[in-house]
C-alpha positions in Angstrom: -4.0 2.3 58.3 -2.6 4.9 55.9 0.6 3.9 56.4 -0.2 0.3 55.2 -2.2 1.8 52.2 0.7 4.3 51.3 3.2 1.1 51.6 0.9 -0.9 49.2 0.5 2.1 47.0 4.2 2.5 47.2 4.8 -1.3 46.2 2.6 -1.2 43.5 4.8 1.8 41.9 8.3 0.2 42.6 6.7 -3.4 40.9 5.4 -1.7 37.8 8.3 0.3 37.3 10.1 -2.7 37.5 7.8 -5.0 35.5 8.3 -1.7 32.5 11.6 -1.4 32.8 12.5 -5.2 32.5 9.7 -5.4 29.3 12.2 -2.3 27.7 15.0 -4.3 28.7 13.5 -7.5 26.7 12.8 -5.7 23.7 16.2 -4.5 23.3 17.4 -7.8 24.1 15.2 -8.8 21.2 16.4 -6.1 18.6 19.9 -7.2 19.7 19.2 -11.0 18.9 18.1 -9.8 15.4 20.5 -9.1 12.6 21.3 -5.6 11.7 21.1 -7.0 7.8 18.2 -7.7 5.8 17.8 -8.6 2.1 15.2 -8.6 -0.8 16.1 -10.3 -4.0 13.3 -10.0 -6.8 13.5 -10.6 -10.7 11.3 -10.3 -13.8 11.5 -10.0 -17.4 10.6 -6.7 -18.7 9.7 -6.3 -22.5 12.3 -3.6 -23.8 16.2 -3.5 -24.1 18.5 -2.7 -21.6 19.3 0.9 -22.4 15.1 1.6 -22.2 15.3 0.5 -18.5 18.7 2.1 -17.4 16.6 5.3 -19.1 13.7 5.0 -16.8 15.8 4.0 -13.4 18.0 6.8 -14.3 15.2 9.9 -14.7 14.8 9.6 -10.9 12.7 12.8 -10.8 10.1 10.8 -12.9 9.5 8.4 -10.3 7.2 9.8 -8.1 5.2 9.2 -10.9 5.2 5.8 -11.3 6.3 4.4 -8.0 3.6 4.4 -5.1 4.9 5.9 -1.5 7.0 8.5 -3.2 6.0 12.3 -2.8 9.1 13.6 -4.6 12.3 13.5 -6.1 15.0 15.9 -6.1 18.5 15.8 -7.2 21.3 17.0 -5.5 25.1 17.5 -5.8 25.7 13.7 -5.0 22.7 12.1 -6.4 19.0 12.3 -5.3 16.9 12.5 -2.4 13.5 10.9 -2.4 10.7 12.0 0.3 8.4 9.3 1.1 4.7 9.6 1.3 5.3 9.4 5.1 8.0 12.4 4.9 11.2 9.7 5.3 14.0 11.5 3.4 16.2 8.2 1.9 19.6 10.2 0.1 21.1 7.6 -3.4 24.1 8.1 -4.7 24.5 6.1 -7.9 27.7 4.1 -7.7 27.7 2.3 -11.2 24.9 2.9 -13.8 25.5 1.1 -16.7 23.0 -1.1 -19.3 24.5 -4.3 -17.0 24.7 -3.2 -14.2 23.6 -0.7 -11.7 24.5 0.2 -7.8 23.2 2.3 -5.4 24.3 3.7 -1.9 21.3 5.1 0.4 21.2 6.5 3.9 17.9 7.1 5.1 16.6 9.8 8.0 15.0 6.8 9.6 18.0 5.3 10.6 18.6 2.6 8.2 21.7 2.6 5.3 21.8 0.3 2.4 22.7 -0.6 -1.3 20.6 -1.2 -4.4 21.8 -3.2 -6.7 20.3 -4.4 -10.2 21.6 -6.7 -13.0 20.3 -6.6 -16.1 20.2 -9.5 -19.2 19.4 -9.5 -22.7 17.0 -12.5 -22.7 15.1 -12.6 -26.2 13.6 -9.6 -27.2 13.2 -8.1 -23.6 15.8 -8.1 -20.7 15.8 -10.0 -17.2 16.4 -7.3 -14.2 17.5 -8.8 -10.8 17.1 -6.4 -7.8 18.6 -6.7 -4.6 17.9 -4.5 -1.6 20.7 -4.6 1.1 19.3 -2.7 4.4 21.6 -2.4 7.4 19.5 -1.4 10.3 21.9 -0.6 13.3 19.4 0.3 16.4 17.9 -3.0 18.0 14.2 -1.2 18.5 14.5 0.0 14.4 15.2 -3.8 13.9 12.4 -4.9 15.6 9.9 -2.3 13.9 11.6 -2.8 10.6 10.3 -6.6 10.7 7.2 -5.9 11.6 6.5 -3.4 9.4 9.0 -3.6 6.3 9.6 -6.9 3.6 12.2 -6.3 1.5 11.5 -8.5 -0.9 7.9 -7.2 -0.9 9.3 -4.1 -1.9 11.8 -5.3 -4.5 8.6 -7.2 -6.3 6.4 -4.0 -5.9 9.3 -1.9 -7.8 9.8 -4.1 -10.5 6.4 -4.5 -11.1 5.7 -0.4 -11.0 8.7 -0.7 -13.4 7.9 -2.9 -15.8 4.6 -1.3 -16.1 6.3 1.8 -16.7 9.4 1.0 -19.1 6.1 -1.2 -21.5 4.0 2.0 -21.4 
């Protein structure tokens, strides 16, 4: 009798060890499905001239003032780092910033590497901005989580809106 309960018991452990590792093993087969890249495109018109919004974008250490999630900004030999509200350090190094046209490199402690780019327009008296976010995320899990939990063209709407706010002050 105890062996046949020690079997069972035994059974039971080599099944759900099974059944775990083949749900692991089907999330990563997931992750891997999913592309690495992700994009978020987002454009407004923002009331000022060019130069006034290169100005604001470029006084990165003024940004945790005016951008939610970010806890500070510090510069560095290459560019900046930003910490996150949830402590993610996310390094920029500022490829091209000019009153058309600005680029941005990141690598982020998360695990995730990316540009920013943003095109700026004369239109009328004000200026129409175009942002795109590039994100490479290379672990399948991080994919996963990054769709669950991360829209980039949320985030590319919720910047220029923090930004135009700011730069019409």
């Amino acid at each position: 009798m105890e062996q046949m309960i020690m079997g069972g018991t035994m059974r039971y452990l080599i099944w759900t060890a099974l059944c775990l590792i083949g749900a692991v093993g089907g999330v990563v087969l997931v992750g891997m499905a999913l592309p690495a890249a992700r994009e978020g495109r987002a454009e407004t018109v923002i009331d000022a001239p060019p130069a006034r919004i290169l100005a604001v974008i470029a006084d990165v250490e003024a940004q945790a003032s005016w951008r939610e999630g970010i806890a500070q900004v510090t510069r560095n030999a290459e560019g900046w780092v930003e910490v996150t509200a949830r402590g993610e350090e996310i390094r920029f190094v500022a490829e091209k910033m000019t009153e058309a046209l600005i680029r941005l490199r990141f690598v982020s402690d998360a695990g995730y590497t990316g540009s920013w780019e943003a095109v700026m327009t004369p239109e009328g008296s004000g200026t129409r901005i175009t942002v795109v976010e590039r994100a490479e995320v290379p672990s399948p899990i991080g994919r996963i989580l990054a769709r669950l939990f991360f829209d980039p063209e949320a985030f590319a709407t919720t910047y220029l809106a923090a930004l135009k706010a700011r730069v019409e002050d």
